[in-house]
KOLMIMI-191948 format. One record per atom (N, C-alpha, C): residue in one letter; y negated, x, z. Coordinates in steps of 0.02 Angstrom, whole numbers, padded with zeros to 5 digits, always signed. Each point is the difference from the previous one (the first is absolute). Example, Ala and Ser with C-alpha at 12.3 -4.5 7.8 and 13.67 -1.06 7.14 Angstrom:
2
a+00284+00660+00390
a-00059-00045+00000
a-00060+00045+00000
s-00053-00018-00036
s-00059+00042+00003
s-00055-00039+00037
END
This chain:
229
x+00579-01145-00030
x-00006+00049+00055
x-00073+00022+00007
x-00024-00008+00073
x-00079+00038-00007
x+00012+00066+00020
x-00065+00019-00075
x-00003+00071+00032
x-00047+00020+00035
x+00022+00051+00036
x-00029+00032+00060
x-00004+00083+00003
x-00067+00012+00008
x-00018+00071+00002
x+00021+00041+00056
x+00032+00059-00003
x-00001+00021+00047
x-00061-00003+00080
x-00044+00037-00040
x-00043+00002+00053
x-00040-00061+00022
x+00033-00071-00023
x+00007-00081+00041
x+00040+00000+00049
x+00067+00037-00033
x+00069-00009+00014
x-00019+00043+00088
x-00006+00038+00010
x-00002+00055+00056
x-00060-00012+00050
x-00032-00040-00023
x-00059-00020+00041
x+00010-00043+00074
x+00051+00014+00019
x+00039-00036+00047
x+00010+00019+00062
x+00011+00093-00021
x+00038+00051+00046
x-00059+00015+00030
x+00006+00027+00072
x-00012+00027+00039
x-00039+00065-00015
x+00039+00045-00027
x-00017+00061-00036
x-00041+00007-00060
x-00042-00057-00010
x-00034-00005-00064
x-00061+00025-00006
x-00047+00007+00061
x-00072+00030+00019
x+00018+00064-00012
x+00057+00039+00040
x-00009+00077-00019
x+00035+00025-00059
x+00069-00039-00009
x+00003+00010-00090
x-00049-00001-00058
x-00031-00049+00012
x-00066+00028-00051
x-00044+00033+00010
x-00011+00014+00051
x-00049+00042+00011
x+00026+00087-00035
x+00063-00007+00043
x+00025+00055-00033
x+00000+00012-00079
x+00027-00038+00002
x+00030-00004-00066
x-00073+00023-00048
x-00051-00036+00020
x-00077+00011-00048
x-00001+00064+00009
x+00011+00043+00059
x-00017+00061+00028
x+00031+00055-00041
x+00072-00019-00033
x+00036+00047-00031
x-00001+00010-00055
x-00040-00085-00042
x+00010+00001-00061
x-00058+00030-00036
x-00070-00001+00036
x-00066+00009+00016
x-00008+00075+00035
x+00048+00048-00014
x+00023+00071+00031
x-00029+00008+00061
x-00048-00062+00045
x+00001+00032+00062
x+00045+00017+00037
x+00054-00018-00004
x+00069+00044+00027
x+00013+00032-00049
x+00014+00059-00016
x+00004+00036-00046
x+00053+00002-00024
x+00038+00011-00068
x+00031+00009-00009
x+00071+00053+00005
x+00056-00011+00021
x+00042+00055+00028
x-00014+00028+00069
x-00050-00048+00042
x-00003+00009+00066
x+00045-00023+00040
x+00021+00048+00075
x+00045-00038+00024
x-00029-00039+00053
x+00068-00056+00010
x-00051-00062+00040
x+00030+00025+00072
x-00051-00022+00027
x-00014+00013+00065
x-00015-00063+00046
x+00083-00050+00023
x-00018-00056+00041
x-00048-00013+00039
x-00007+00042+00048
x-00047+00007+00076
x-00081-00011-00057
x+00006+00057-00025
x-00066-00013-00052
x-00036-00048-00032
x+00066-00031-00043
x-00046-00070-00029
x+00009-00047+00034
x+00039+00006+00083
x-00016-00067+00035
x-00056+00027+00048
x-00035+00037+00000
x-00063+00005+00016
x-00074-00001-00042
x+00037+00013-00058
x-00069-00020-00040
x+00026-00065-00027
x+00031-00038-00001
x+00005-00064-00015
x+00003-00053+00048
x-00010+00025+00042
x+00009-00027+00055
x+00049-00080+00017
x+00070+00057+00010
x+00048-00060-00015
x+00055+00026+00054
x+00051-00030+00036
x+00051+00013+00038
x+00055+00031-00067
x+00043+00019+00047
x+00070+00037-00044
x+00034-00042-00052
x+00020-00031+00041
x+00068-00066-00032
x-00077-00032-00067
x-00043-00034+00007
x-00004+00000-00092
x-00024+00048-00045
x-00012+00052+00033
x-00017+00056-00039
x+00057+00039-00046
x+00078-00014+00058
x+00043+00037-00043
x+00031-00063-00057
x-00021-00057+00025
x+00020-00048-00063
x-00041+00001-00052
x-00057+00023+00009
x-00041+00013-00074
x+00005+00055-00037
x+00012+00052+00048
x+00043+00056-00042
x+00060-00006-00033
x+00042-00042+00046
x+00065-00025-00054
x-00011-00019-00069
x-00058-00049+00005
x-00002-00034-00065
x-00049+00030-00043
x-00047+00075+00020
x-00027+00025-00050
x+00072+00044-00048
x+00048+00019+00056
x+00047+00047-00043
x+00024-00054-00042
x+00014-00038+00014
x+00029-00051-00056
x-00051-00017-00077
x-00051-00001+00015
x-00042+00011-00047
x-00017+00062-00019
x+00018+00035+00019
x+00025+00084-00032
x-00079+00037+00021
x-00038-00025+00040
x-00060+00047+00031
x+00013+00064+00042
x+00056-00015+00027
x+00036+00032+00078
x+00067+00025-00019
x+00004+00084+00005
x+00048+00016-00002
x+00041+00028+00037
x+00075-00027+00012
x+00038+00065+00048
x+00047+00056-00025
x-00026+00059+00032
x+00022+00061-00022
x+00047+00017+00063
x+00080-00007-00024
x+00048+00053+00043
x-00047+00039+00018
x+00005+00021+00114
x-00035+00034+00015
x-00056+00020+00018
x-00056-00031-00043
x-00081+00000+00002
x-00015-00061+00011
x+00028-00052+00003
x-00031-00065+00024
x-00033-00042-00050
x-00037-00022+00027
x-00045-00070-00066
x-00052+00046-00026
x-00038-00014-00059
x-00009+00043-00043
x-00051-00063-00054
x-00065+00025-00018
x-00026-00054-00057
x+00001+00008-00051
x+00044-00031-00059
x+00011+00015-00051
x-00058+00050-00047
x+00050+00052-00044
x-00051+00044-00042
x-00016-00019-00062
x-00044+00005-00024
x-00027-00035-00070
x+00030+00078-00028
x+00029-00015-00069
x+00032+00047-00004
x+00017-00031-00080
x-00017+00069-00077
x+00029-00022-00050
x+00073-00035-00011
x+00057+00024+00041
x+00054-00021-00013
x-00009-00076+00023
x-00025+00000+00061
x+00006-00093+00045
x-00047-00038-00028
x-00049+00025-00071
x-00027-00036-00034
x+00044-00014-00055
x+00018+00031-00026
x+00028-00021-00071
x+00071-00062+00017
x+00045+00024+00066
x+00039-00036+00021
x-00018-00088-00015
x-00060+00026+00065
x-00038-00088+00003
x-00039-00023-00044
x-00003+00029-00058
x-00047-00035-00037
x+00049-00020-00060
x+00079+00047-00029
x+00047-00050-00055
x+00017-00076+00061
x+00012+00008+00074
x+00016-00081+00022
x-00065-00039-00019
x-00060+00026+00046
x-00048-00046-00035
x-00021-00019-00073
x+00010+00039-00047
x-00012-00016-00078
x+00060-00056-00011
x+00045-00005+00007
x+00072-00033-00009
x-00021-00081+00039
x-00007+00008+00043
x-00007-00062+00036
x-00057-00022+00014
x-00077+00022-00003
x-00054-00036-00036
x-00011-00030-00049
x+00058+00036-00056
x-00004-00021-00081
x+00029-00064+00006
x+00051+00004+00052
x+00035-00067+00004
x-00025-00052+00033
x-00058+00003+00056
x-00028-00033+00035
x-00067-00023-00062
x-00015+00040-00037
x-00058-00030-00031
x+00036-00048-00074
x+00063+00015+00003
x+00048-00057-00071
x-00012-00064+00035
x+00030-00004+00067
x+00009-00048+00065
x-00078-00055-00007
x-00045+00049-00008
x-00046-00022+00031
x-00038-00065-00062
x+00009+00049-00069
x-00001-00040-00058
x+00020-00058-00004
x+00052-00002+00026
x+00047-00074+00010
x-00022-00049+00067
x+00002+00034+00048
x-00002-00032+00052
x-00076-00005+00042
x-00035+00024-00017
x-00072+00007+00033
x-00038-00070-00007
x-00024-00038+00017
x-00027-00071-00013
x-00092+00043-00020
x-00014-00070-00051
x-00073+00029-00019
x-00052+00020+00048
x+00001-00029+00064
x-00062-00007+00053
x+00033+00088+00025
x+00052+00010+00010
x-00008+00070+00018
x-00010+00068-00046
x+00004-00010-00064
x-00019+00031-00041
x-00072+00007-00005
x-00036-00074+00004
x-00061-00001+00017
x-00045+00058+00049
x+00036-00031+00063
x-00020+00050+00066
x+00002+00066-00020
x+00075+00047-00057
x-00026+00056-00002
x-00027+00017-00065
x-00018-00025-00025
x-00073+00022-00038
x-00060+00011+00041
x-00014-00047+00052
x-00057-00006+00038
x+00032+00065+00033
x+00038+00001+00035
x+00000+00079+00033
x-00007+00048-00010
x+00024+00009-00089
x-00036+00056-00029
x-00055+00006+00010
x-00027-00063-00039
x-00073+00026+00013
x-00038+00006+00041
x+00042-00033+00059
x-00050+00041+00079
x-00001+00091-00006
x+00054+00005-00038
x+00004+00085+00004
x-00027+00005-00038
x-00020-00016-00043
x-00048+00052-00068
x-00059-00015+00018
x-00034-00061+00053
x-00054+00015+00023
x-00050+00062+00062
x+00076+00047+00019
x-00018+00042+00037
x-00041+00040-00058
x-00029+00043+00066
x-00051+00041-00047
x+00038+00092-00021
x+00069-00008+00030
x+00026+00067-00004
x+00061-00032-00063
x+00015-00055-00013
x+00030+00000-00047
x-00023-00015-00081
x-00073-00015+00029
x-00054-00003-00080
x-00011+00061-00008
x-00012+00046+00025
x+00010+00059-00009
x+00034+00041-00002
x+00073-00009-00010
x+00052+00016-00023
x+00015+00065+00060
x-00020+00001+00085
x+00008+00048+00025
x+00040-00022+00066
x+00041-00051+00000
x+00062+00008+00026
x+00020-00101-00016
x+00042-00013+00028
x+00024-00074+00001
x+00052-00015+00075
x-00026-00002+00036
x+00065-00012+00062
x-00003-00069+00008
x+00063-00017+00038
x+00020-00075-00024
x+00040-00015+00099
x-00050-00051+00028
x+00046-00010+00071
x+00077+00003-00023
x+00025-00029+00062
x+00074-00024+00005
x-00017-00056-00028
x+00077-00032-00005
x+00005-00071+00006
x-00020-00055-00055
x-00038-00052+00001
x-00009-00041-00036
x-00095+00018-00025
x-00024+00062+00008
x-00043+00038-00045
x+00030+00035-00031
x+00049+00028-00023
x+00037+00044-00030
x+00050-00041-00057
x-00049+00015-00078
x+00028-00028-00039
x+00068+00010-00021
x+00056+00055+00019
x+00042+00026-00032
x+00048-00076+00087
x+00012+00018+00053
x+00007-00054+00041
x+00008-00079-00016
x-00080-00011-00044
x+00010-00057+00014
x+00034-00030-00083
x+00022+00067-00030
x+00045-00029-00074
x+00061+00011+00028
x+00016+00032+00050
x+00063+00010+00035
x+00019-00083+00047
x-00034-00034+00013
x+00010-00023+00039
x+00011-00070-00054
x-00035+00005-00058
x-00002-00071-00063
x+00074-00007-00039
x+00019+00067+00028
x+00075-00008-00029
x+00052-00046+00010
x-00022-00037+00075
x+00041-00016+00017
x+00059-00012+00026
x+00005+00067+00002
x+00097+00035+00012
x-00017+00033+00070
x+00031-00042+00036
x+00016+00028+00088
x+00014+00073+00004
x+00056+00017-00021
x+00039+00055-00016
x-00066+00044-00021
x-00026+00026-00055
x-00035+00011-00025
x-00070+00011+00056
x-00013-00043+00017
x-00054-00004+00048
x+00008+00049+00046
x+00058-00009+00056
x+00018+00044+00057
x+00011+00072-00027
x+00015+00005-00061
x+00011+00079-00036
x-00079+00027-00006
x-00030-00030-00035
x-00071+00038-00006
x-00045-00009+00033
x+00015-00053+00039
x-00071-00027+00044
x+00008+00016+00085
x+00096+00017+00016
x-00009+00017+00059
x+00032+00084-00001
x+00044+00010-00007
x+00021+00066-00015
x-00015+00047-00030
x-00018-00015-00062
x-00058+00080-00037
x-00047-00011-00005
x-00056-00050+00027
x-00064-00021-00021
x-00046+00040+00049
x+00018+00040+00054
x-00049+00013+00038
x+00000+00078-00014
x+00083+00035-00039
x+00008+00066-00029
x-00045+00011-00056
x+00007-00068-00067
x-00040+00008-00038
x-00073+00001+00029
x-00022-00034+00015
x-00093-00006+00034
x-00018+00068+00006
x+00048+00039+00047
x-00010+00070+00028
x-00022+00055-00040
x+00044-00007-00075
x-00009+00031-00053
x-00072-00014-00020
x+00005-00069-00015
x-00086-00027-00029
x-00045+00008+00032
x-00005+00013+00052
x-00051+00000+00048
x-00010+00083+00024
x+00028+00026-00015
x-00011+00069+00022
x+00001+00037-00074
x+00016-00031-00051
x+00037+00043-00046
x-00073-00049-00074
x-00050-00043+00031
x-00015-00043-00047
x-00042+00026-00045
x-00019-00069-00030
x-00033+00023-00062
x-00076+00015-00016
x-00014+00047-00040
x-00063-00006+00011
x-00013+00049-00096
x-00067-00008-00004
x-00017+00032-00061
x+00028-00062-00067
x+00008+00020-00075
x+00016-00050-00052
x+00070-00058+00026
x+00051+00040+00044
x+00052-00031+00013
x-00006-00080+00035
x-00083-00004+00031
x-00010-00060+00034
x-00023-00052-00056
x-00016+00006-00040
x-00053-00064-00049
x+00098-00004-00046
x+00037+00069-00015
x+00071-00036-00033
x+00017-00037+00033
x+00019+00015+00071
x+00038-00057+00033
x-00025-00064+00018
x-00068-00004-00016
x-00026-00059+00010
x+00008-00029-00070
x+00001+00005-00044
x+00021-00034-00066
x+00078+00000-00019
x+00037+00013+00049
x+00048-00016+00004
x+00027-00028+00022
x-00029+00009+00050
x+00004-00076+00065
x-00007-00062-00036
x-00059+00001-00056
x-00027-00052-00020
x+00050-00035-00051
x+00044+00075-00059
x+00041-00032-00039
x+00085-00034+00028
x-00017+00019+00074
x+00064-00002+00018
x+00011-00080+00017
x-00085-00039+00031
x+00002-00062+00005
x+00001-00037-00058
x-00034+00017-00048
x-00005-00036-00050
x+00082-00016-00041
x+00044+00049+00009
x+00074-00019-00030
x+00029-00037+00048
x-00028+00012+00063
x+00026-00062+00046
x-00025-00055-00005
x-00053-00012-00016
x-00012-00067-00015
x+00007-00026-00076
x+00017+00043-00028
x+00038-00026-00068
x+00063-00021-00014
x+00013+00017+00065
x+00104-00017+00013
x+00036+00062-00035
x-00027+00042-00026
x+00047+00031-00016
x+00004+00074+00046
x+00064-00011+00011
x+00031+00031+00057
x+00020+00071-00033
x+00024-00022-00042
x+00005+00087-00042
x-00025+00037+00018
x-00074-00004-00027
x-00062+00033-00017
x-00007+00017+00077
x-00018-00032+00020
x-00014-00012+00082
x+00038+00047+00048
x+00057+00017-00032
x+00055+00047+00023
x-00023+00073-00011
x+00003-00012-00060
x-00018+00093-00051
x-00071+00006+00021
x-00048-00045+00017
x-00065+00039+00005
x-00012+00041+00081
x+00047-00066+00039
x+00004+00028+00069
x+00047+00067+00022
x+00051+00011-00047
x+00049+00052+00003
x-00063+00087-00012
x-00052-00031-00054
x-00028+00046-00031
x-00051+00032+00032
x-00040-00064+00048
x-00048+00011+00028
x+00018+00051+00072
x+00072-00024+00016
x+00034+00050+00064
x+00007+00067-00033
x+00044+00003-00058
x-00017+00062-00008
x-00060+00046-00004
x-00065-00031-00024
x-00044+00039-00003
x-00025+00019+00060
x+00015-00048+00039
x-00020+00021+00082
x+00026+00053+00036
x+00093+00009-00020
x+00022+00037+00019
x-00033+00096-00023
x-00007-00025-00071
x-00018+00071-00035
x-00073+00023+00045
x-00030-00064+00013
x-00090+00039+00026
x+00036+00031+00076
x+00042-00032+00026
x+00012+00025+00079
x+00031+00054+00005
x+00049+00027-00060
x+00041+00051-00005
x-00070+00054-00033
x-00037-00001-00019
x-00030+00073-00011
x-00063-00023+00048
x-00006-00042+00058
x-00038+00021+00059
x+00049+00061+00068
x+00075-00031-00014
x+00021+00031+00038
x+00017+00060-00029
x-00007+00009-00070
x+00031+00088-00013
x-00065+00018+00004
x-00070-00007+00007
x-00048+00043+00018
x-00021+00023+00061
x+00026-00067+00047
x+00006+00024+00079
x+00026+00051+00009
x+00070-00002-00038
x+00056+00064-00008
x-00026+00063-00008
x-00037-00001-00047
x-00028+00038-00038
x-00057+00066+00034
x-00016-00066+00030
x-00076+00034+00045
x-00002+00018+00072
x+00070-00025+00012
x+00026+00006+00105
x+00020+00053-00003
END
């Protein structure tokens, strides 16, 4: 069976120029978070007719960007301690499992490629200096493209089309910066190295570990927001 990435997979539709656009817009808080959407609005600054505008809204709620509230209408999801911890035991659970997957199933030339990708990232000059690490979408985004070595269809459409643009939102608004960037970059690093050792175990528990720590840095960014609003 070939696999196929979502965002290959969708490249088809009609609605794909202002879905991403959006979509960058929300995850990237220029639509802000817990704002309500306003049709007439973003088909004027996106400059798009109705009919694919409300199909890209369909498919951000499906990817859990877009929310509907009995009453109040569509709504952009809130970064929020509880809707972190939620999404981050699915993601720890099924990354761990995508990076066992990947041990097994990843062929050497793409293991290759992400080493080299790392180190396109550690050649930025904000991640040698340990003062932030942001990571595109897609096939720049090392956690993606071990999602995608897994192999598993199933698997794929779970993290790569449905919570992958919720998680980003977190990382990208919620990211890293200070000692937490040079850990996760040496983690990144031990996480390939058990993948290319085949052992999937390891490969499992380091990736389960490395989510958690991510989760813990994002959870006391948001209790200081708390803290300080």
């Amino acid at each position: 069976m070939q696999i196929v990435s979502p965002l290959e997979r969708s490249a088809i539709t009609s609605s794909d120029r202002v879905l991403f656009e959006i979509q960058r817009a929300i995850v990237e808080g220029d639509i802000a978070a817990g704002c309500k959407i306003s049709e007439p609005e973003l088909a004027r600054r996106f400059n798009v007719s109705r009919a694919p505008l409300r199909e890209a809204l369909a498919r951000l709620e499906r990817c859990h960007l877009i929310e509907r509230i009995p009453n109040a209408g569509a709504r952009v999801v809130t970064l929020s301690l509880e809707g972190l911890i939620s999404l981050y035991q699915i993601r720890e659970e099924l990354e761990g499992l995508a990076c066992r997957l990947a041990a097994e199933q990843m062929p050497d030339n793409e293991i290759d490629e992400l080493r080299q990708l790392l180190d396109k990232h550690l050649q930025t000059q904000r991640v040698r200096e340990g003062e932030s690490y942001y990571q595109e979408a897609g096939d720049l985004d090392f956690h993606y493209r071990i999602i995608l070595g897994s192999k598993n269809q199933y698997l794929i459409n779970m993290l790569c089309d449905e919570l992958y643009y919720l998680v980003r939102m977190y990382r990208v608004q919620m990211g890293m910066n200070g000692p937490r960037v040079s850990r996760a970059f040496d983690e990144h690093k031990a996480i390939i190295n058990a993948i290319a050792n085949r052992d999937g175990e390891l490969a499992d528990l380091l990736m389960r570990r490395h989510i958690g720590a991510s989760r813990k840095n994002i959870e006391l960014r948001l209790q200081t927001e708390k803290e300080t609003s």
